[in-house]
C-alpha positions as CSV (number, residue, x, y, z in Angstrom):
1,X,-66.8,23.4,-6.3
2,X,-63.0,22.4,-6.6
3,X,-60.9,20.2,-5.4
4,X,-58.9,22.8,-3.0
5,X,-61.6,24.3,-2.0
6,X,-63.4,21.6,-0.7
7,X,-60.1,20.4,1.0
8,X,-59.6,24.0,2.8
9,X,-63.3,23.6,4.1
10,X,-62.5,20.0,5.4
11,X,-59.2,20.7,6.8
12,X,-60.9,23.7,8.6
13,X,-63.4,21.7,10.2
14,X,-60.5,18.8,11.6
15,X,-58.8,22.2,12.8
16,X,-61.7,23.5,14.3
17,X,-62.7,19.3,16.1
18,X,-58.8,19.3,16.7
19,X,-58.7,22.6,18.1
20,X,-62.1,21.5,20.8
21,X,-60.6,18.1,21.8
22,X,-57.3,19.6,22.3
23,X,-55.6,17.1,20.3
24,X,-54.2,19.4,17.2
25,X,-50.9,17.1,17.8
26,X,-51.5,13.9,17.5
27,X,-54.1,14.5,14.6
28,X,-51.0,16.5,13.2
29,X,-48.8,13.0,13.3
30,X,-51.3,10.4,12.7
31,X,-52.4,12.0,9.6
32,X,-48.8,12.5,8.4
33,X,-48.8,8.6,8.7
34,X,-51.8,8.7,7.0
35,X,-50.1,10.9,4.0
36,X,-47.4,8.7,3.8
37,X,-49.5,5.6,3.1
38,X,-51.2,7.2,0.2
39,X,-47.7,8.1,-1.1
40,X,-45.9,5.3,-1.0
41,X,-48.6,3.1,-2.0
42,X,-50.2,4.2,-5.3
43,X,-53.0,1.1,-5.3
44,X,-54.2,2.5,-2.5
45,X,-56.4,5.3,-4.0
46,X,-57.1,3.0,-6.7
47,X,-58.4,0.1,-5.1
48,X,-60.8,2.7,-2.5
49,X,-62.2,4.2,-6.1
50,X,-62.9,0.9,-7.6
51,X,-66.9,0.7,-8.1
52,X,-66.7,-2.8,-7.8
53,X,-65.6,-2.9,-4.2
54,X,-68.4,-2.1,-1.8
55,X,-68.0,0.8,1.1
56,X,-68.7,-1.9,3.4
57,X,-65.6,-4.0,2.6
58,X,-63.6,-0.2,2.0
59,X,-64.3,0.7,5.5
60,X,-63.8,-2.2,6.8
61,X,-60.2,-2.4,5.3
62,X,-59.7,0.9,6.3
63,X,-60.1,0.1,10.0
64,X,-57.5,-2.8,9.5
65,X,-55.0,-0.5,8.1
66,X,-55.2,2.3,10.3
67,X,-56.1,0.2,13.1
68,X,-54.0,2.3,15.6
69,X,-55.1,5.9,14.5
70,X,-57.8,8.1,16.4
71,X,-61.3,7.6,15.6
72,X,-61.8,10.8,14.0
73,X,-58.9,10.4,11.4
74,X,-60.7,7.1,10.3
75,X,-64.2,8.6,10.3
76,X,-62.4,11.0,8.0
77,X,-61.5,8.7,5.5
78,X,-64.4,7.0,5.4
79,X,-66.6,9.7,5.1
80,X,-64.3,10.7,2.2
81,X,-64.4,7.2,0.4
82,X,-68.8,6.9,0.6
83,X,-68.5,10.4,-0.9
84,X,-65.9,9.7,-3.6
85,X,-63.2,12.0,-2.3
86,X,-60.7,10.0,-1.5
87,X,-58.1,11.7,-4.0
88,X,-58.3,15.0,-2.3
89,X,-56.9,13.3,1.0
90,X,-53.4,14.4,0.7
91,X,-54.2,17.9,-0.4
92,X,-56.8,18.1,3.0
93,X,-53.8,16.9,4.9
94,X,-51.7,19.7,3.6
95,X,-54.2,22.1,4.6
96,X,-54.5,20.7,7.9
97,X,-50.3,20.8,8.8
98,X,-50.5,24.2,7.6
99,X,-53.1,25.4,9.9
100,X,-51.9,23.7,12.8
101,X,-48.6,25.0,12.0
102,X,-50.2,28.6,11.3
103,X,-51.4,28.5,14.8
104,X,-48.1,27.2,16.4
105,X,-45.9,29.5,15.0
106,X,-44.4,26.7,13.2
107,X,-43.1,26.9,9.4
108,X,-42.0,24.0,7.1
109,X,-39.1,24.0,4.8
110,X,-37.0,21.6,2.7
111,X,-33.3,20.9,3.5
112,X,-31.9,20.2,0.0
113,X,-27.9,18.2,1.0
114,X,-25.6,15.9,-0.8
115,X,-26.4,13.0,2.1
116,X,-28.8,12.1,4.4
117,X,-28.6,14.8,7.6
118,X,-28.9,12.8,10.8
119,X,-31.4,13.9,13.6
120,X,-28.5,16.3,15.5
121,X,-27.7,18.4,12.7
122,X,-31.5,18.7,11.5
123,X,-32.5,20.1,15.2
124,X,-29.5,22.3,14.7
125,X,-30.4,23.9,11.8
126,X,-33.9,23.6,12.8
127,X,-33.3,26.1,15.8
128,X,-30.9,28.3,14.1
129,X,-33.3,28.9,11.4
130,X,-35.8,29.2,12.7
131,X,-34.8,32.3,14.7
132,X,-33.8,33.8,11.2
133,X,-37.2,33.5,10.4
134,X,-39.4,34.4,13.5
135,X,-41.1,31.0,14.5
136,X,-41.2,29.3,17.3
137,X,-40.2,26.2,15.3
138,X,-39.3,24.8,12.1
139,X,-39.9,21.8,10.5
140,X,-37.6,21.0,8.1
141,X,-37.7,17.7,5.5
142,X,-34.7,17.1,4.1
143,X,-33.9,15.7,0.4
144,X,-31.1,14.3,-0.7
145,X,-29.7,16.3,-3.8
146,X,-26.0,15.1,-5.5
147,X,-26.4,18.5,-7.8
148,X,-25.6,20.3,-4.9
149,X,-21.8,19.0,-4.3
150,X,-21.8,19.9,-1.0
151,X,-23.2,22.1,1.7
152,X,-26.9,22.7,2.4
153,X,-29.5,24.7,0.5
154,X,-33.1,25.6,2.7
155,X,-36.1,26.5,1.0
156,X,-38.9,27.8,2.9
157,X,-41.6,28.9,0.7
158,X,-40.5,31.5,-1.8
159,X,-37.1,32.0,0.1
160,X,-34.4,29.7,-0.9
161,X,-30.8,30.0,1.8
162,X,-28.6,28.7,-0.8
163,X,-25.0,27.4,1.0
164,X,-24.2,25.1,-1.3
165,X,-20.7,24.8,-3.6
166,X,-22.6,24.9,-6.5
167,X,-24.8,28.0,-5.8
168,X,-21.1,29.2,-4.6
169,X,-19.6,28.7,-7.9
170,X,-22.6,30.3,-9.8
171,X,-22.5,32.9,-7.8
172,X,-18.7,33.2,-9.2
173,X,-19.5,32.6,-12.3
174,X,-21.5,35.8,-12.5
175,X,-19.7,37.8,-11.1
176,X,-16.6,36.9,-14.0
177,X,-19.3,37.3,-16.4
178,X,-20.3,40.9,-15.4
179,X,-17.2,42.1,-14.5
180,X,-15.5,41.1,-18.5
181,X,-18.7,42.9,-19.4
C-alpha cells in the first residue's frame, strides 16, 4: 500500500477519535508542534529508525519530548515507530489539518512578502481574504520572499493573488511586448 494512502487512512481515524472526544482543536495545534519538531530537527526520524535503538527506549524518549501533548498524539507516534512508519508522520499530519480544516470551513494559504508581517496585518488579510474566498477562516503562513520587491503575493492552492511590484512590472512588461507586436 503507499505511503499516502496509509496516511489518509490514519489521519481519518484521528479525525474520526478527534471528532468523538470533541477535541479536533487542540489535536489540530499539538500536532502542528509535533510537525515542527520533525522539521526542524532532521535526527529526529533518523535516530527513531535506527535498528539499534530499542522501542522501549524510543517510546520512552518520546514521552520525554512530548511530555506536555495529549495522550492520543503520543500513542500515535508510538504506534507509528513499533510499525516503522515514522517517516509518514508529517504527511499524516497534513492530512489531518486538512480535514479538520475541511470540516471548519477553514482554508490555508501562503503569504509570500519582502519582510516578516506581524500578527495585525496577518489577521487583516486573513479576514479580508478569506471572504474573497468563502470560508469562515483562513490560515495563512507567511514566507519571506526579497524577489518580490514589495507588496504581498497569496497563494492558496492553485490560485495565486499576486500584488506584488514585481508581478506589477511583469505584468507591464507584457503588455509592451504585445502591444510592439
Amino acid at each position: 500500500m503507499s505511503e499516502a494512502v496509509v496516511a489518509k487512512r490514519y489521519a481519518d481515524a484521528l479525525f474520526q477519535l478527534g471528532n468523538e472526544k470533541a477535541v479536533l482543536d487542540s489535536l489540530l495545534e499539538e500536532f502542528r508542534t509535533v510537525k515542527k519538531v520533525f522539521e526542524t530537527n532532521a535526527n529526529f526520524n533518523t535516530f527513531l529508525k535506527h535498528p539499534r535503538v530499542h522501542n522501549e527506549k524510543k517510546k520512552q524518549f518520546l514521552d520525554e519530548v512530548f511530555q506536555g501533548l495529549s495522550a492520543d498524539v503520543v500513542n500515535t507516534i508510538k504506534l507509528l515507530v513499533e510499525r516503522q512508519r515514522s517517516e509518514i508522520l508529517p504527511s499524516i499530519i497534513d492530512h489531518f489539518i486538512q480535514l479538520v480544516y475541511d470540516a471548519k470551513g477553514i482554508a490555508a494559504a501562503t503569504v509570500y512578502s519582502v519582510r516578516e508581517l506581524d500578527s495585525a496585518e496577518l489577521k487583516e488579510l486573513e479576514s479580508a481574504f478569506a471572504k474573497r474566498f468563502n470560508k469562515n477562516a483562513l490560515y495563512l503562513e507567511n514566507k519571506v520572499d526579497p524577489s518580490i520587491l514589495g507588496g504581498i503575493r497569496i497563494r492558496l492552492g492553485n490560485t495565486i493573488f499576486d500584488g506584488s511590484i514585481s508581478g506589477k512590472l511583469k505584468r507591464i512588461e507584457r503588455k509592451i511586448v504585445t502591444a510592439n507586436k
